[in-house]
SEVOZA-711714 format. One record per atom (N, C-alpha, C, O): chain; atom name; y, z, x. Coordinates in Angstrom, 3 decimals, padded with zeros to 6 digits. Layout:
BEGIN
+--------+-------+----------+----------+----------+
! chaine ! atome !    north !       up !     east !
+--------+-------+----------+----------+----------+
!      A !    CA !        Y !        Z !        X !
...
+--------+-------+----------+----------+----------+
***
This chain:
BEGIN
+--------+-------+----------+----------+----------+
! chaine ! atome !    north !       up !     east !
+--------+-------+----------+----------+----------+
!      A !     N !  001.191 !  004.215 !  018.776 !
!      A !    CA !  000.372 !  003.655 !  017.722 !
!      A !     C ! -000.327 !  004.796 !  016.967 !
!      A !     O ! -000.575 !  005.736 !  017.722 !
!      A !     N ! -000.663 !  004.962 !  015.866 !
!      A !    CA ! -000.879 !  005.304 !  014.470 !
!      A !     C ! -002.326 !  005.056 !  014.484 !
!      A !     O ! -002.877 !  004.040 !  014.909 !
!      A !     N ! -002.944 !  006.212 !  013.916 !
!      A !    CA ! -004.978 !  005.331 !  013.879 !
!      A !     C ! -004.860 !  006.095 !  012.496 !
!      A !     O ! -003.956 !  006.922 !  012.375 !
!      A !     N ! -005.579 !  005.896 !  011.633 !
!      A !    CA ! -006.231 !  006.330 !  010.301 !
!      A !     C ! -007.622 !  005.538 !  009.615 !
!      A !     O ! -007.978 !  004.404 !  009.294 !
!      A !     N ! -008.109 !  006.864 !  009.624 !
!      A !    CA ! -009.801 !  006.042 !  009.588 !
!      A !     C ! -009.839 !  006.911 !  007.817 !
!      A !     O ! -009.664 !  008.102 !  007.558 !
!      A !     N ! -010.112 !  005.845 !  006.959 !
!      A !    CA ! -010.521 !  005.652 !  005.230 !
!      A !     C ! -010.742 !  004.985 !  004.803 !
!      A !     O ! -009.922 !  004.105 !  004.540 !
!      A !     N ! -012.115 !  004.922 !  004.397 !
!      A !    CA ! -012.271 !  004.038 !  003.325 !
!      A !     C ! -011.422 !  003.881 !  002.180 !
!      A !     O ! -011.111 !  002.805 !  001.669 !
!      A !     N ! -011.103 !  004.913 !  001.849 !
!      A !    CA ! -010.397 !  004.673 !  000.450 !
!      A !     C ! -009.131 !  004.032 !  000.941 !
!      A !     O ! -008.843 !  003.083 !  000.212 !
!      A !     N ! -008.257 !  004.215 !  001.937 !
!      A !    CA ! -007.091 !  003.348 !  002.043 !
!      A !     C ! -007.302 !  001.698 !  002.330 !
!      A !     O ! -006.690 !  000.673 !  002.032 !
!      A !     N ! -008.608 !  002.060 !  003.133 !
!      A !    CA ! -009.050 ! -000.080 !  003.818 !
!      A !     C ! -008.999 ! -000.132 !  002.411 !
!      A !     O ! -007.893 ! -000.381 !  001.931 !
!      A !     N ! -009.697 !  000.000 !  001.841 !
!      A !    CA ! -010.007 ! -000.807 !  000.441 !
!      A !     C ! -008.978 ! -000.884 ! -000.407 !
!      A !     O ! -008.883 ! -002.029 ! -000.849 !
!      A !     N ! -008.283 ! -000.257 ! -000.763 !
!      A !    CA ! -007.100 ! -000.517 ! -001.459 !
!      A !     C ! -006.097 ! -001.430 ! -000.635 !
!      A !     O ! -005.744 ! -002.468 ! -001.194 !
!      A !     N ! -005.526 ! -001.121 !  000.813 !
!      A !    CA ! -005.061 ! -002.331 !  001.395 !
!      A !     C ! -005.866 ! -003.537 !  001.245 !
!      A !     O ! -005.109 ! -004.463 !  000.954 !
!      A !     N ! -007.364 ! -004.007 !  001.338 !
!      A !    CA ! -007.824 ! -005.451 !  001.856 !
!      A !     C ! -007.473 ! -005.740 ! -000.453 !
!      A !     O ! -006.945 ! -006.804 ! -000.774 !
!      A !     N ! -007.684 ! -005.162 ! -001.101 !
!      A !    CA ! -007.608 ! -005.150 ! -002.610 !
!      A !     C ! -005.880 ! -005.777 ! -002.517 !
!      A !     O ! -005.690 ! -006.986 ! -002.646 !
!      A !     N ! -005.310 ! -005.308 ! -002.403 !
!      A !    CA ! -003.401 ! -005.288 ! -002.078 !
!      A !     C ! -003.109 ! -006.668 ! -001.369 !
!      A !     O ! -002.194 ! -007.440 ! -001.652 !
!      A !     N ! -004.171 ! -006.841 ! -000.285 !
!      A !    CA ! -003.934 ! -008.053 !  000.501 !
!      A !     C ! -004.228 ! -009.671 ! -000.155 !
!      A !     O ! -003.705 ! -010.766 !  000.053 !
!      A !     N ! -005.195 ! -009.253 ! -000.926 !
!      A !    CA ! -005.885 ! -010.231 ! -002.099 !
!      A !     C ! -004.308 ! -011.308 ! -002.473 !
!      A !     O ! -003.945 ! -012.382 ! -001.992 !
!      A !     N ! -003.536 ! -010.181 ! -003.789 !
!      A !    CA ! -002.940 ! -011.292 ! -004.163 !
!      A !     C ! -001.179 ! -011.156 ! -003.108 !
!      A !     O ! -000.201 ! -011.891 ! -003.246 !
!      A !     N ! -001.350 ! -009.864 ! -002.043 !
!      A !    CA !  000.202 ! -010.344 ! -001.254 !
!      A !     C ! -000.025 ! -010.320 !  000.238 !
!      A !     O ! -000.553 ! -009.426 !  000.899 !
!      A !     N !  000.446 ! -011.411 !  000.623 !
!      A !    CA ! -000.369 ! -011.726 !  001.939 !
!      A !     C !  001.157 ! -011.379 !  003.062 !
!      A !     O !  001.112 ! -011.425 !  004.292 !
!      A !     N !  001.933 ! -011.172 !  002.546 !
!      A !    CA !  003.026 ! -010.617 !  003.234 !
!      A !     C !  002.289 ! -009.308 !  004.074 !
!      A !     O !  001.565 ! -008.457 !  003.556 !
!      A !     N !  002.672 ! -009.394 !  005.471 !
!      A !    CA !  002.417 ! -008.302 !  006.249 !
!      A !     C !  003.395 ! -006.914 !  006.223 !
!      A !     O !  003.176 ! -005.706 !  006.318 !
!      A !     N !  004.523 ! -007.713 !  006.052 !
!      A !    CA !  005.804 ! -006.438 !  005.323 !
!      A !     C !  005.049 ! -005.874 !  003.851 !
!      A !     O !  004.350 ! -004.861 !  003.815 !
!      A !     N !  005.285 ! -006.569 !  002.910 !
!      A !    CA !  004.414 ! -005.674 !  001.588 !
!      A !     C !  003.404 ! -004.954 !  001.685 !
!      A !     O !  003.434 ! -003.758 !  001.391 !
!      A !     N !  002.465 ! -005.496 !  002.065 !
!      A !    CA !  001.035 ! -004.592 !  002.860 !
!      A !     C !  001.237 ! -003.558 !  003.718 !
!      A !     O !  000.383 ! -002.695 !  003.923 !
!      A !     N !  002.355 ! -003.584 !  004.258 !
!      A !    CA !  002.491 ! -002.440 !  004.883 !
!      A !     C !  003.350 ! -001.160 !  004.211 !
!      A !     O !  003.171 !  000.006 !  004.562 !
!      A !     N !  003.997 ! -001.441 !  003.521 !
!      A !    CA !  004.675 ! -000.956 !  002.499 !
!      A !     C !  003.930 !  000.291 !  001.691 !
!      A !     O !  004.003 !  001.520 !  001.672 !
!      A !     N !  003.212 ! -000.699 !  001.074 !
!      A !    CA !  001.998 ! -000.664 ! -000.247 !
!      A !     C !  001.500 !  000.572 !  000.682 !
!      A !     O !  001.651 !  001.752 !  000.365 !
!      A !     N !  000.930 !  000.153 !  001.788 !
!      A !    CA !  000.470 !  001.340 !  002.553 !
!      A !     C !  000.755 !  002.805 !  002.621 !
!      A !     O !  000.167 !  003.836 !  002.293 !
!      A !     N !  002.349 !  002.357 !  003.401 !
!      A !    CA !  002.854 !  003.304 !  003.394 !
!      A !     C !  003.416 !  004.028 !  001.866 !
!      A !     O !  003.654 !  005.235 !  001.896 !
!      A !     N !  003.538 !  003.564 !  001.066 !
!      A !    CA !  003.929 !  004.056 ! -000.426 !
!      A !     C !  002.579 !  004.996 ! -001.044 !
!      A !     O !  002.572 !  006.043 ! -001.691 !
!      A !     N !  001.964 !  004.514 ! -000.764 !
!      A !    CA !  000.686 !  004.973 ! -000.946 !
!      A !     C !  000.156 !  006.504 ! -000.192 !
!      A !     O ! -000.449 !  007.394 ! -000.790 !
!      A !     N !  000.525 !  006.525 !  001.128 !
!      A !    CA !  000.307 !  007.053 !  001.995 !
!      A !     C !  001.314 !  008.616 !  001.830 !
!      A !     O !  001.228 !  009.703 !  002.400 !
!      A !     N !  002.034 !  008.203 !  001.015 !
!      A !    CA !  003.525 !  009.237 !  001.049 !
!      A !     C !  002.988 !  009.802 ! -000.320 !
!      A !     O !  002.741 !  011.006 ! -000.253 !
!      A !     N !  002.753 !  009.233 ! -001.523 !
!      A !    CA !  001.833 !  009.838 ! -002.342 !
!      A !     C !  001.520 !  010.429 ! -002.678 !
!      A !     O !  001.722 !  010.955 ! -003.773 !
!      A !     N !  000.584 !  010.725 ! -001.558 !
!      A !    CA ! -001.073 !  011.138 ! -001.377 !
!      A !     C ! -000.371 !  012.444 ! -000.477 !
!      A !     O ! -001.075 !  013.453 ! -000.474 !
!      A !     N !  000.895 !  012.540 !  000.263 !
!      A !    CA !  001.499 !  013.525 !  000.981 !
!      A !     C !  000.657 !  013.370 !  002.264 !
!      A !     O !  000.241 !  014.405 !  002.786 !
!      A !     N !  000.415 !  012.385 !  002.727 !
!      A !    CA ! -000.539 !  012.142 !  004.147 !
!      A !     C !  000.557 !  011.938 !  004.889 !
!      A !     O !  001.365 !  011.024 !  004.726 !
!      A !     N !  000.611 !  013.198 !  006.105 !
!      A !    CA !  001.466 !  013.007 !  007.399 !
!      A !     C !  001.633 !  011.990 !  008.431 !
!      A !     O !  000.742 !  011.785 !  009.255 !
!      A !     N !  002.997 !  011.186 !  008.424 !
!      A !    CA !  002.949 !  010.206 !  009.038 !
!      A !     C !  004.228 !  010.784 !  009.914 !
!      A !     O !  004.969 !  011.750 !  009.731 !
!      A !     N !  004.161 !  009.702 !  011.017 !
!      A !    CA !  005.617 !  010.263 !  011.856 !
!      A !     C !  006.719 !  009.267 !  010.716 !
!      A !     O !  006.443 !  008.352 !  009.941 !
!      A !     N !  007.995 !  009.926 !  011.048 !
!      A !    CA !  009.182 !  009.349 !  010.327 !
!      A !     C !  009.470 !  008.449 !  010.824 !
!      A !     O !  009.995 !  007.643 !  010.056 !
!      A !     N !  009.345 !  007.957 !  012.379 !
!      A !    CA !  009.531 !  006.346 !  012.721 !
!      A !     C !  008.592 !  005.451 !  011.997 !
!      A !     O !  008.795 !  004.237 !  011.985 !
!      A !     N !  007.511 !  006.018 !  011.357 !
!      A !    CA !  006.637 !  005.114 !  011.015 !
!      A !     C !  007.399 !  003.720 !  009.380 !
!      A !     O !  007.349 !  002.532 !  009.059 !
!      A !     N !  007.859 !  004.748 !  009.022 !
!      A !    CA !  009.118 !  004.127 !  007.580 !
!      A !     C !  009.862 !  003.373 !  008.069 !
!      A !     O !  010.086 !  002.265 !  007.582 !
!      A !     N !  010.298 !  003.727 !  008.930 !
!      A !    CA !  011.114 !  002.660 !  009.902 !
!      A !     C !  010.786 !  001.190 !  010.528 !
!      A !     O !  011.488 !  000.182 !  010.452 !
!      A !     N !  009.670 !  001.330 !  011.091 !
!      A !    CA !  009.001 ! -000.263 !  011.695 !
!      A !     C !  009.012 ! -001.568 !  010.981 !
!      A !     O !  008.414 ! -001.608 !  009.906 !
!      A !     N !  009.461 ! -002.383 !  011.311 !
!      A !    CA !  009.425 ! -003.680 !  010.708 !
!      A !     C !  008.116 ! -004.423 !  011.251 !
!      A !     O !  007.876 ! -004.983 !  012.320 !
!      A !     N !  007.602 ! -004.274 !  010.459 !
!      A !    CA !  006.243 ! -005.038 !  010.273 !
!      A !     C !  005.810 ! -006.610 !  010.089 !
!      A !     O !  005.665 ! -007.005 !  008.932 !
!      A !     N !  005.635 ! -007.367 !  010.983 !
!      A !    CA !  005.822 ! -008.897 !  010.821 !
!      A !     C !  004.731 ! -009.725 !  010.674 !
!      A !     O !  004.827 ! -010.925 !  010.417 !
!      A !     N !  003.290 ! -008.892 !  010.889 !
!      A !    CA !  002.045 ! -009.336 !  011.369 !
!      A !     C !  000.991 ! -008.627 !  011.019 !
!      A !     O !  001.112 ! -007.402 !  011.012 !
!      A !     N ! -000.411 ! -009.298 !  010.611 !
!      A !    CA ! -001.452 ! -007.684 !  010.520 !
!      A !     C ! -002.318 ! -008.925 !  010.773 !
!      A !     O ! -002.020 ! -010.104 !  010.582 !
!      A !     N ! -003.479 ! -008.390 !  011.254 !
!      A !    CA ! -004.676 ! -008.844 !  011.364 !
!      A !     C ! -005.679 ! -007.917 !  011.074 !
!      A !     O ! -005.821 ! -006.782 !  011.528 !
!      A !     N ! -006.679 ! -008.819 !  009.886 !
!      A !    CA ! -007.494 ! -007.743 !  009.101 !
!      A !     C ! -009.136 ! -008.491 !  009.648 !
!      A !     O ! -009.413 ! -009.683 !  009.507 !
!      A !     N ! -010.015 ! -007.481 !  010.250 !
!      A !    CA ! -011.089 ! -007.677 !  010.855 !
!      A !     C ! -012.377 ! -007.016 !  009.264 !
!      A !     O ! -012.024 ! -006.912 !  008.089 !
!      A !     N ! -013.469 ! -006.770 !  009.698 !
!      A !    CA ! -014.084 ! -006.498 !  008.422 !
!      A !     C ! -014.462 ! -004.986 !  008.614 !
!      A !     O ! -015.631 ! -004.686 !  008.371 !
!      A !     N ! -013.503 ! -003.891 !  009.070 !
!      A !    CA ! -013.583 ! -002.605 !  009.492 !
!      A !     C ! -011.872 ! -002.077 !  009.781 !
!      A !     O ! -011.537 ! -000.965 !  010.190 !
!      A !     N ! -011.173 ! -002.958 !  009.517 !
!      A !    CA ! -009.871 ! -002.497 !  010.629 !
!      A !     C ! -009.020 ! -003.700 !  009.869 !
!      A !     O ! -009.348 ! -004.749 !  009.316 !
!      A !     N ! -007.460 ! -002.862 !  010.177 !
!      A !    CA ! -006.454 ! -003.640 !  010.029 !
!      A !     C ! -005.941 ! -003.133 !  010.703 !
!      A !     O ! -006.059 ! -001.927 !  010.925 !
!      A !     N ! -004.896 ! -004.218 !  011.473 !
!      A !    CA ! -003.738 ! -003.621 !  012.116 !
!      A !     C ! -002.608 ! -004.268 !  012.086 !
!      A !     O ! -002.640 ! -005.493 !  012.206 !
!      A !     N ! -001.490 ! -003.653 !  011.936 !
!      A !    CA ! -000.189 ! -003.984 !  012.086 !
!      A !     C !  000.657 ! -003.955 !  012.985 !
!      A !     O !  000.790 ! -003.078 !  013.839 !
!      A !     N !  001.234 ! -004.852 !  012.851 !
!      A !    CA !  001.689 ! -005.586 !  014.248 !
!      A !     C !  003.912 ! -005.400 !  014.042 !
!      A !     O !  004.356 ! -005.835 !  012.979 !
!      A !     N !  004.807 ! -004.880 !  014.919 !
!      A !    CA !  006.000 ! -005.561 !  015.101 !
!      A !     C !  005.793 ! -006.238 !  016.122 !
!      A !     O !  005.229 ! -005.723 !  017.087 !
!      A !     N !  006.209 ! -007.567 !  016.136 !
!      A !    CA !  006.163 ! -008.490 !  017.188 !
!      A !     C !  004.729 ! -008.026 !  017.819 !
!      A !     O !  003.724 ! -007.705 !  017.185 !
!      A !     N !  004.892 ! -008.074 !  019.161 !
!      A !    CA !  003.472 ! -007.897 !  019.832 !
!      A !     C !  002.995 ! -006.770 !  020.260 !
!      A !     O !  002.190 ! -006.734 !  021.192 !
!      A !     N !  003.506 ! -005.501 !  019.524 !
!      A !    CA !  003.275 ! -004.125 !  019.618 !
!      A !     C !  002.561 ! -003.784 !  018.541 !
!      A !     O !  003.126 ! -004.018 !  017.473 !
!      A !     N !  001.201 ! -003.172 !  018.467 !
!      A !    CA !  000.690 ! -002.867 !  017.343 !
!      A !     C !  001.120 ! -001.463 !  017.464 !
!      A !     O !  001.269 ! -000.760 !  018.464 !
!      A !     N !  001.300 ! -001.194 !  016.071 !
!      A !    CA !  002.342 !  000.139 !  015.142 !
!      A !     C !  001.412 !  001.277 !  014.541 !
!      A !     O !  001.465 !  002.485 !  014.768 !
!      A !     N !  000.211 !  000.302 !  013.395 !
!      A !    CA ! -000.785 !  001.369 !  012.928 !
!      A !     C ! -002.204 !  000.633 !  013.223 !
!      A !     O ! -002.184 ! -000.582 !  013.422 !
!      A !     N ! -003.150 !  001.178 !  013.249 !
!      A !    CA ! -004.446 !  000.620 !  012.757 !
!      A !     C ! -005.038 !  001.612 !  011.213 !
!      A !     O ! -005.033 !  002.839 !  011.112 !
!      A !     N ! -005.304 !  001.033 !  010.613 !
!      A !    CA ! -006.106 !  001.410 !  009.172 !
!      A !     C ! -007.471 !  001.146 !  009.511 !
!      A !     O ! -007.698 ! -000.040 !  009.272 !
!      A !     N ! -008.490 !  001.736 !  009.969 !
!      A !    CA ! -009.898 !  001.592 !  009.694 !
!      A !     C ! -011.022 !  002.247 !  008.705 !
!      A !     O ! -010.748 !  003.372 !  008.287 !
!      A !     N ! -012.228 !  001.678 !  008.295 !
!      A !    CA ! -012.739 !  001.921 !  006.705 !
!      A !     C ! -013.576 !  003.129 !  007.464 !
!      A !     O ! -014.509 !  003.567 !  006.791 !
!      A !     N ! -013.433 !  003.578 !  008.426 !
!      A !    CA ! -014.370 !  005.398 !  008.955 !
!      A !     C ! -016.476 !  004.798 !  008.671 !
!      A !     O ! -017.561 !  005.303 !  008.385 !
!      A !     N ! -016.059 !  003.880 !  008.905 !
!      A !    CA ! -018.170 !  003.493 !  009.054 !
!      A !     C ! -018.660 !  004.343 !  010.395 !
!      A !     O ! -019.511 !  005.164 !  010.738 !
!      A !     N ! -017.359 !  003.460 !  011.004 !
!      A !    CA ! -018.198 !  004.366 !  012.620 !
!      A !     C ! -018.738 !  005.238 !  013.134 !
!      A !     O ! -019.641 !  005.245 !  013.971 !
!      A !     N ! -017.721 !  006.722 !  012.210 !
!      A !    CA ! -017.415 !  007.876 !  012.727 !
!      A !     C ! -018.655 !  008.823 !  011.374 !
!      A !     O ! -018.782 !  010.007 !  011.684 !
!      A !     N ! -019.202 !  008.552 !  010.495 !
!      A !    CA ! -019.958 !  009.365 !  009.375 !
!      A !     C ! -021.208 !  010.387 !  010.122 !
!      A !     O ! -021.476 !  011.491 !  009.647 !
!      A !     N ! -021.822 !  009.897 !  011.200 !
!      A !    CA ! -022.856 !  011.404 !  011.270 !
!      A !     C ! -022.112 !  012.115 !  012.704 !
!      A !     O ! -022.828 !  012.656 !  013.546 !
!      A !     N ! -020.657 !  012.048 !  012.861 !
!      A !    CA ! -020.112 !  012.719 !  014.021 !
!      A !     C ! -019.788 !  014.107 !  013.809 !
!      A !     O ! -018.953 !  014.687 !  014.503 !
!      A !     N ! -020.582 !  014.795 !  012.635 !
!      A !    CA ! -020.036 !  016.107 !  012.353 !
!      A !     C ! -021.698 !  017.146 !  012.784 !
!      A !     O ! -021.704 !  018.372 !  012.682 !
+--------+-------+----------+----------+----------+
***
């Protein structure tokens, strides 16, 4: 599993999720996004078929079947850890 903590990506995914509620597109969008921006992902990650996400009010995660793949979180948690 995959962790990435941004605000700027939560928000553009939960924005993305608005009008496509497909868990494949959303993940996509993600990853399209993500490639972009030239943000290092593993190469299986392009690969995963994505069937599922569950979006909490800090976190998303994506799901194949009952294996979660990535989590996307908006980084609230982590701001005076420096």
């Amino acid at each position: 599993m995959q962790r990435i903590q941004s605000k700027e990506y939560f928000d553009a995914v939960q924005a993305y999720f608005v009008n496509h509620k497909d868990p494949a597109r959303v993940y996509t969008f993600l990853l399209n996004t993500l490639w972009t921006d030239k943000y290092k992902l593993s190469e299986k990650m392009y690969y995963q078929r994505v069937n599922m996400l569950e979006m909490t009010d800090n976190c998303v995660s994506f799901y194949t079947g009952t294996e979660c793949t990535l989590v996307l979180c908006s980084n609230l948690e982590n701001r005076n850890s420096n």
